[in-house]
Backbone as a chain_set.jsonl record, in Angstrom:
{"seq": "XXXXXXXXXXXXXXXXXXXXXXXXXXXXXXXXXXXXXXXXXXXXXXXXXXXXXXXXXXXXXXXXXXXXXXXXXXXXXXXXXXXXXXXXXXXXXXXXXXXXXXXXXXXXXXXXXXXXXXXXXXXXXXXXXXXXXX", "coords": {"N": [[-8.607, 14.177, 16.621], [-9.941, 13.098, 13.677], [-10.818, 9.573, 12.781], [-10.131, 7.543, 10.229], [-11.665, 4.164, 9.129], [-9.896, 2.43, 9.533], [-8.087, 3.478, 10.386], [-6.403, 5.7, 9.6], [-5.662, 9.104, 8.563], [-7.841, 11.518, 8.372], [-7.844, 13.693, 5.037], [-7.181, 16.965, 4.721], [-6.585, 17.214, 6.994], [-4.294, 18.764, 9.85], [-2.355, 17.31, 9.828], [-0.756, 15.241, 7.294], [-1.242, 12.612, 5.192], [-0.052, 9.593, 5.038], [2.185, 7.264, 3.254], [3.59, 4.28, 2.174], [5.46, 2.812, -0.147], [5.924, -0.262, -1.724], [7.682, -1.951, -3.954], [10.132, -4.315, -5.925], [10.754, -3.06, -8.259], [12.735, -0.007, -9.662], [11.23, 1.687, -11.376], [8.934, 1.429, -11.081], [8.847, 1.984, -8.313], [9.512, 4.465, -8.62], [7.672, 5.813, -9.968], [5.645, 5.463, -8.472], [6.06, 7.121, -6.251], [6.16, 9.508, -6.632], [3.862, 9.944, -7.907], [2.178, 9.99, -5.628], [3.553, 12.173, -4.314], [3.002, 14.299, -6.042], [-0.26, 14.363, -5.116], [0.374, 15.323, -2.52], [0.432, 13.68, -0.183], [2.685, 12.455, 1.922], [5.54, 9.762, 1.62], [7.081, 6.496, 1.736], [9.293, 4.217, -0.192], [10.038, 1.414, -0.39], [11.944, -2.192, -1.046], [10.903, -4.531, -0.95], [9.15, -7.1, 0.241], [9.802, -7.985, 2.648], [10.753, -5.503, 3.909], [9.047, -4.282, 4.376], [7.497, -5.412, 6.138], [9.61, -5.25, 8.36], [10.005, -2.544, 8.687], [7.524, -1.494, 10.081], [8.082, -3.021, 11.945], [9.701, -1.436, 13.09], [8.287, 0.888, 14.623], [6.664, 2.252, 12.81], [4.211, 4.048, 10.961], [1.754, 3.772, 8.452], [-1.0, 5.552, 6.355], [-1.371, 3.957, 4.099], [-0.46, 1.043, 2.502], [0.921, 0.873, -0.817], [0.835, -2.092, -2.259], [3.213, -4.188, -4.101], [3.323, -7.742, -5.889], [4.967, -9.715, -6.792], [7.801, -9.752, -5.769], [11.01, -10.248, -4.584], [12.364, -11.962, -1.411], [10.393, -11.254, 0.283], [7.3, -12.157, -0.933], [4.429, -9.874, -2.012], [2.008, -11.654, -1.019], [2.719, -12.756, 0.774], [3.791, -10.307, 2.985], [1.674, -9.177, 3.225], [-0.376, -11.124, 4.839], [1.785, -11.17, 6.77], [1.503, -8.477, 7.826], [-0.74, -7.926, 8.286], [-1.641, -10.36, 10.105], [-0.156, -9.075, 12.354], [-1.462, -6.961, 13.655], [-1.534, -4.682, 11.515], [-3.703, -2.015, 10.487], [-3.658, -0.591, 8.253], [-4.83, 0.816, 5.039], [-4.349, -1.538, 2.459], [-3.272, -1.637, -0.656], [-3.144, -4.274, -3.317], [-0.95, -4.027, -5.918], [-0.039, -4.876, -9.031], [1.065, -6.304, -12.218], [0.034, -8.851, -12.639], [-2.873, -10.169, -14.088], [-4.29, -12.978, -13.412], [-7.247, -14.5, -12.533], [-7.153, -16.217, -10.023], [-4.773, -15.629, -9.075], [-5.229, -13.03, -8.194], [-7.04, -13.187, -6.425], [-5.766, -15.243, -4.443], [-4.135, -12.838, -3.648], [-6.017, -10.984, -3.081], [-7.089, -12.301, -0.477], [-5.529, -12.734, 1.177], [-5.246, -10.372, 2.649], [-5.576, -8.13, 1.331], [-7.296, -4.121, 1.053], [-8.029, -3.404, -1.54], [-7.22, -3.581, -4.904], [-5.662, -2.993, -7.751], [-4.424, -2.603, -11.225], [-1.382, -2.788, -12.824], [0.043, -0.413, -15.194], [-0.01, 1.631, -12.221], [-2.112, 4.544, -12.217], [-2.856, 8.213, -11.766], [-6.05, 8.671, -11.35], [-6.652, 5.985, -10.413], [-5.133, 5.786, -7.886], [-5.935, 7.785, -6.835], [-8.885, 6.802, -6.696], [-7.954, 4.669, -4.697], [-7.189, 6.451, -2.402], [-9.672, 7.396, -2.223], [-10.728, 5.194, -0.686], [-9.677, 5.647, 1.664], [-10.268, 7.715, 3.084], [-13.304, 7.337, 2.61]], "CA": [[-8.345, 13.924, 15.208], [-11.051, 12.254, 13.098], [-9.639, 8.595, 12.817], [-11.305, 6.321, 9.279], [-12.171, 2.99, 9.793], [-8.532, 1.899, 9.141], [-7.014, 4.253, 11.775], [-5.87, 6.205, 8.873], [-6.426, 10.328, 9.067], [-8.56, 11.961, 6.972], [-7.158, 14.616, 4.386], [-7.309, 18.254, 4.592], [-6.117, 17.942, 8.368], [-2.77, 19.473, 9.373], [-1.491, 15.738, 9.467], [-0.762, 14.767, 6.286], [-1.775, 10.746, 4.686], [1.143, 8.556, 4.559], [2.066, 6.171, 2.28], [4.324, 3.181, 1.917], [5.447, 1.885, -1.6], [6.41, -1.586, -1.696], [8.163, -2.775, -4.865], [11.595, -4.09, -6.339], [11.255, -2.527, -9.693], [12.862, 1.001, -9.173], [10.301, 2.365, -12.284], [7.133, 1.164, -10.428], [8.434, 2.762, -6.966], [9.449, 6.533, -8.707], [6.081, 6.336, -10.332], [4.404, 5.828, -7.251], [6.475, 7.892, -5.219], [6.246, 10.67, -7.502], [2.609, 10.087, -7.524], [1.647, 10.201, -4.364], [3.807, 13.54, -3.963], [1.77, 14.923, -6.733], [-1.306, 14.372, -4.195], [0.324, 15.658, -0.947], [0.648, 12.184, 0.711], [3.918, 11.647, 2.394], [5.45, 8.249, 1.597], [8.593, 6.166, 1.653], [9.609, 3.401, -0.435], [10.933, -0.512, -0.137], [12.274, -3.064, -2.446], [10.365, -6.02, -0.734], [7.534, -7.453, 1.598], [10.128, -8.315, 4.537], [11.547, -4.417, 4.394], [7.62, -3.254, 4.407], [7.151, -6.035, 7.613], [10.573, -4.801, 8.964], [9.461, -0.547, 9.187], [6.412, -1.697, 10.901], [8.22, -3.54, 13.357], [10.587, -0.395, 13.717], [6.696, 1.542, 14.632], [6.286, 3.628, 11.777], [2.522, 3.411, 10.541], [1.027, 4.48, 7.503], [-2.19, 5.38, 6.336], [-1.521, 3.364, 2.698], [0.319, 0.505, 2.123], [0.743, -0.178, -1.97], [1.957, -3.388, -2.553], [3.835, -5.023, -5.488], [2.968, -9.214, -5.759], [6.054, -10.452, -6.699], [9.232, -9.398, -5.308], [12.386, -11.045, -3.806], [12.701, -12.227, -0.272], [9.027, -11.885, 0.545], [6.281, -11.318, -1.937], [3.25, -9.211, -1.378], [0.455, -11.267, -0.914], [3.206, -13.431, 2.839], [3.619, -9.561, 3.59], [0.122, -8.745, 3.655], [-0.318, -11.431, 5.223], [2.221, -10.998, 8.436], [1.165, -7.115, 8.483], [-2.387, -8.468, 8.965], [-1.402, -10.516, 11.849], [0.867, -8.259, 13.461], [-2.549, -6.168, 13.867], [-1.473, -3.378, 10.84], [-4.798, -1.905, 9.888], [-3.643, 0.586, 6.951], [-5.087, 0.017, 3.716], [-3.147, -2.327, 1.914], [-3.633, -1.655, -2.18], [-2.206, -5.025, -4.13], [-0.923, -3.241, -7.196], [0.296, -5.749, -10.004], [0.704, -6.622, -13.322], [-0.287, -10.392, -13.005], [-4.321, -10.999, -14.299], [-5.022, -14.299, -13.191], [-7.784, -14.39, -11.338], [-6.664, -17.037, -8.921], [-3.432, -15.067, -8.186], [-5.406, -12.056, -7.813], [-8.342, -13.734, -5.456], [-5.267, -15.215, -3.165], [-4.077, -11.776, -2.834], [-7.221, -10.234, -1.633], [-7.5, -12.94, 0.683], [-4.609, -12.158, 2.104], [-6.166, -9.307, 3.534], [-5.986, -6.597, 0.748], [-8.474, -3.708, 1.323], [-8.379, -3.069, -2.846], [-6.088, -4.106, -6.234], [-5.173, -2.714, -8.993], [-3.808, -3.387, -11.777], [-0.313, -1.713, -13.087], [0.403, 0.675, -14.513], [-0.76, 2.713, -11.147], [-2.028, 6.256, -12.72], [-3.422, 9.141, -11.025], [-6.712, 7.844, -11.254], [-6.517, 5.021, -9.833], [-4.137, 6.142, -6.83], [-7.525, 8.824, -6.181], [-9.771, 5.83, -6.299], [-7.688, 4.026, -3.161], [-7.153, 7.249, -1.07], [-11.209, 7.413, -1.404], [-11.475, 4.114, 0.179], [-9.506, 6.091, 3.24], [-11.282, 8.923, 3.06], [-14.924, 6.911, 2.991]], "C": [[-9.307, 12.851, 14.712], [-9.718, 10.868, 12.577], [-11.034, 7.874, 11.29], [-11.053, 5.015, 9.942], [-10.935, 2.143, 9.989], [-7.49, 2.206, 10.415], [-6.324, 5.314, 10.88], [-6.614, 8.356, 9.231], [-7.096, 10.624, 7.942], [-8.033, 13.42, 6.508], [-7.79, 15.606, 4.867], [-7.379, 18.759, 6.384], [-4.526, 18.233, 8.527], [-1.996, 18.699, 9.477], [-1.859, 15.641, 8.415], [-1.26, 13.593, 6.262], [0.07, 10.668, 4.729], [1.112, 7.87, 3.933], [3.482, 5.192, 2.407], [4.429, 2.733, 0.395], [6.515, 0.745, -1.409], [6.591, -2.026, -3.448], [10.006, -2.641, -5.294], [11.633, -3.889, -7.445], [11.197, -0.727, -9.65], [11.857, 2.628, -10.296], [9.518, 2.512, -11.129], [7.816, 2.459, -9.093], [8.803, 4.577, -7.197], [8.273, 6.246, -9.352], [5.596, 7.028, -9.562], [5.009, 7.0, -6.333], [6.122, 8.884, -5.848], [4.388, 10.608, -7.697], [1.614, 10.458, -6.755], [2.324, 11.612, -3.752], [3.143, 14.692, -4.681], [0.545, 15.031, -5.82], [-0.494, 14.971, -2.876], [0.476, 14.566, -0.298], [2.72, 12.146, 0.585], [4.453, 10.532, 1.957], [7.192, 8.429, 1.52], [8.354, 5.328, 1.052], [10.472, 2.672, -0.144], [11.227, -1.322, -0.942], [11.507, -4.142, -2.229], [9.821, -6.056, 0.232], [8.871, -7.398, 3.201], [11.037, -6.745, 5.205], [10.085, -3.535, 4.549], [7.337, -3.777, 5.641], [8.316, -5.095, 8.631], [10.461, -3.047, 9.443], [8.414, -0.614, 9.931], [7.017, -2.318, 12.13], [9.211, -2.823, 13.887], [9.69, 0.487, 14.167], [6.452, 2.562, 14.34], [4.887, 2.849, 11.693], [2.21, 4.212, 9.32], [-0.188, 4.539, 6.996], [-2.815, 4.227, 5.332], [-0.496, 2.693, 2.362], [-0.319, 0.458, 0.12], [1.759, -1.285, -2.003], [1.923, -4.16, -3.572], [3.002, -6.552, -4.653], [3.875, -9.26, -5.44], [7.305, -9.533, -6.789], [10.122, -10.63, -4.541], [12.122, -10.832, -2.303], [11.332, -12.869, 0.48], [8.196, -11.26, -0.266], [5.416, -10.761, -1.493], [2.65, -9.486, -0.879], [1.449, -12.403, 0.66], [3.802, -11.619, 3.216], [3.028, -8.721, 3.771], [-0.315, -9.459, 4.664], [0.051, -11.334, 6.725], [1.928, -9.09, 8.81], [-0.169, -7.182, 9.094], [-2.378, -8.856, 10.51], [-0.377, -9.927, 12.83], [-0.306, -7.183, 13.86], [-2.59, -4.561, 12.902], [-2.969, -2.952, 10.371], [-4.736, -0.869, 8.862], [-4.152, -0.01, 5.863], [-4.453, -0.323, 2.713], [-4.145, -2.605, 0.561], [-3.01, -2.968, -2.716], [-2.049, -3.845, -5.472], [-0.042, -4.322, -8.223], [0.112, -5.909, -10.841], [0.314, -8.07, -13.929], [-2.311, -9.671, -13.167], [-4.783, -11.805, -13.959], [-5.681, -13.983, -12.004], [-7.254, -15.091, -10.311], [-5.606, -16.539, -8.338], [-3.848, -13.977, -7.781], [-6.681, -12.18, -6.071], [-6.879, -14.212, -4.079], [-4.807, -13.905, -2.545], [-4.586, -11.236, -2.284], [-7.198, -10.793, -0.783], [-6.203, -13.243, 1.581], [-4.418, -11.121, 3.327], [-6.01, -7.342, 2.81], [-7.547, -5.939, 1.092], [-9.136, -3.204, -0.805], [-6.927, -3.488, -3.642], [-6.516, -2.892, -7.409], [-3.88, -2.665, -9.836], [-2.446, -2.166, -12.408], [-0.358, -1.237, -14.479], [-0.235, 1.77, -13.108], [-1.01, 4.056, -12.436], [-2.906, 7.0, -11.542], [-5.089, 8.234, -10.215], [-7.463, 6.968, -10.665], [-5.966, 4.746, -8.279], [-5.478, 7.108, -6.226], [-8.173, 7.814, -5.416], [-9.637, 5.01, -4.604], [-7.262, 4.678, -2.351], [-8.772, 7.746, -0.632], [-11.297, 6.659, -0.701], [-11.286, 4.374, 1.492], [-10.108, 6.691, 3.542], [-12.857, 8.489, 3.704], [-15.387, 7.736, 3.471]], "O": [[-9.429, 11.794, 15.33], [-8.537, 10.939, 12.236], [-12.26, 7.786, 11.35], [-10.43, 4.801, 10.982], [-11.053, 1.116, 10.657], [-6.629, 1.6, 11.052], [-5.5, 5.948, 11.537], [-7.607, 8.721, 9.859], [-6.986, 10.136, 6.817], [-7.797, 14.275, 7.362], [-8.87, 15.428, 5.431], [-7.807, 19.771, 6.94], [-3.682, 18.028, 7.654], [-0.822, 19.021, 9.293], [-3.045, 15.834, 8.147], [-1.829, 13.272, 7.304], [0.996, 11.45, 4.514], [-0.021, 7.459, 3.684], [4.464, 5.779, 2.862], [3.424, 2.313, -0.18], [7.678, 0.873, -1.026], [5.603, -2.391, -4.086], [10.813, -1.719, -5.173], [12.555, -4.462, -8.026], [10.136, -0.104, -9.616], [11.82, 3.845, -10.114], [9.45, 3.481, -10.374], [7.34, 3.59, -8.987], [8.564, 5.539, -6.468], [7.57, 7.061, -8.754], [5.231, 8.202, -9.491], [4.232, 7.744, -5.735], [5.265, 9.334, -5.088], [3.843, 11.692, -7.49], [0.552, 11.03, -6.999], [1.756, 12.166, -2.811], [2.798, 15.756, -4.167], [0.262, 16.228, -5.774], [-1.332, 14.971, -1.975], [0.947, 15.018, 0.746], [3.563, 11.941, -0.288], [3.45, 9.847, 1.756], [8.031, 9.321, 1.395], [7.176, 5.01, 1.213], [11.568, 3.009, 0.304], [10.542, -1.148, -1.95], [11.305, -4.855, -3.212], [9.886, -5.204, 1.117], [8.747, -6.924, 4.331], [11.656, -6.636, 6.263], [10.055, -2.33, 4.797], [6.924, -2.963, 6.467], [7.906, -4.355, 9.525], [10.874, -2.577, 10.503], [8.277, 0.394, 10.624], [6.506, -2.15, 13.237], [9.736, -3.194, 14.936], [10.387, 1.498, 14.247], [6.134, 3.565, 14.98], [4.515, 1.737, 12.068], [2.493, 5.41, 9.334], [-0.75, 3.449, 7.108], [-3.923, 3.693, 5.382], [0.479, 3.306, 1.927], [-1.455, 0.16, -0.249], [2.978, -1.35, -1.843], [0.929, -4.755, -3.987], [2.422, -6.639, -3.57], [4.211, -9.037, -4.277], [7.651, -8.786, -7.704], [9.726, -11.697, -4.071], [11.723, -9.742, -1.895], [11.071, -13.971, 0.963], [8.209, -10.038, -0.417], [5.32, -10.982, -0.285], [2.13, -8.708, -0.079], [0.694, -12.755, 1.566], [4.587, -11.814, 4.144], [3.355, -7.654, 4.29], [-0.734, -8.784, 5.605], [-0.735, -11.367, 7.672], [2.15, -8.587, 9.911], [-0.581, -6.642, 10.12], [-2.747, -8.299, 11.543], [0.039, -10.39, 13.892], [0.193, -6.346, 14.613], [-3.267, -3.582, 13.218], [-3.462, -3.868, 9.713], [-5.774, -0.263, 8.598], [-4.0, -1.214, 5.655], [-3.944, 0.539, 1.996], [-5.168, -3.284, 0.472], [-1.811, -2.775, -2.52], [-2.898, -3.034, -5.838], [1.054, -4.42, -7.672], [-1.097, -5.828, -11.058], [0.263, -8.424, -15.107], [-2.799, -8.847, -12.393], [-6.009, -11.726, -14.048], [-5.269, -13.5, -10.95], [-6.759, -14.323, -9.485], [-5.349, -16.859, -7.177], [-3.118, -13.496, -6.914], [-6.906, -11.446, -5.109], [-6.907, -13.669, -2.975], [-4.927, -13.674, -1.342], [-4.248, -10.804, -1.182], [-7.276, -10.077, 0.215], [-6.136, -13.976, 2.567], [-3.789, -11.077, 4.384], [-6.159, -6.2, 3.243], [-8.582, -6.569, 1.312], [-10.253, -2.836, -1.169], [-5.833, -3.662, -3.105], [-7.514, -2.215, -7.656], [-2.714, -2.675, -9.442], [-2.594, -0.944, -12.407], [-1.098, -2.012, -15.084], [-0.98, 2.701, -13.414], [-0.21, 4.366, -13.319], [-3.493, 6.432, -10.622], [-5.244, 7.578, -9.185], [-8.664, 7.066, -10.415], [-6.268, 3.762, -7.604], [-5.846, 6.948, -5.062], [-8.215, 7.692, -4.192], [-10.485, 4.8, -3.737], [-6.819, 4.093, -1.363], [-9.18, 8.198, 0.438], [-11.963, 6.991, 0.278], [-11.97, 3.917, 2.408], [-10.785, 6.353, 4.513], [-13.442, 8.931, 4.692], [-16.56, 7.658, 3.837]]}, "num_chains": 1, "name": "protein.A"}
């Protein structure tokens, strides 16, 4: 199985993409969910960073984390963070409606592989299954 640089598979094999949606606003996660079933990508949704750390440490894997900022318990950019050092290598989208650069610069450096900004649309959801794809 062709593996991307992520560990993620590449489409149009008879493994599907996975996906993860990480947020506690139950709009944002039927968007995305409903988005990403529009594309064929598998996924499950979470209300918060320590139930997106917590499925990883039950050893599910996915090819595509998106992740909300700010949520309850743990926010996006301390469970980017501990998925980083737990060795997750899926590509982890920030997706948020904050602007500030400075809140958007700590999130990359958290160890996002790409951001964008909310509303998610089609689009945009293309754009960060190319970056698996590459």
């Amino acid at each position: 199985m062709a593996q991307s640089k992520h560990g993620g598979r590449k489409l149009g094999q008879s493994n599907k993409m996975t996906a993860l949606v990480v947020d506690d606003n139950m709009i944002n996660r039927t968007i995305h969910h409903r988005l990403l079933d529009n594309l064929g990508v598998e996924n499950e949704v979470v209300s918060n960073g320590k139930e997106a750390v917590d499925i990883h440490y039950s050893g599910k894997m996915f090819d595509l984390i998106l992740m909300d900022m700010d949520m309850p318990i743990m926010n996006g950019i301390e469970a980017t963070k501990k998925l980083r050092e737990m060795g997750i290598r899926s590509v982890i989208a920030g997706v948020s409606s904050r602007a500030m650069e400075e809140e958007i610069r700590e999130f990359m450096e958290a160890g996002l592989d790409d951001y964008q900004e909310k509303p998610l649309t089609m689009s945009k959801l293309v754009s960060i299954i190319h970056k698996i794809n590459g």
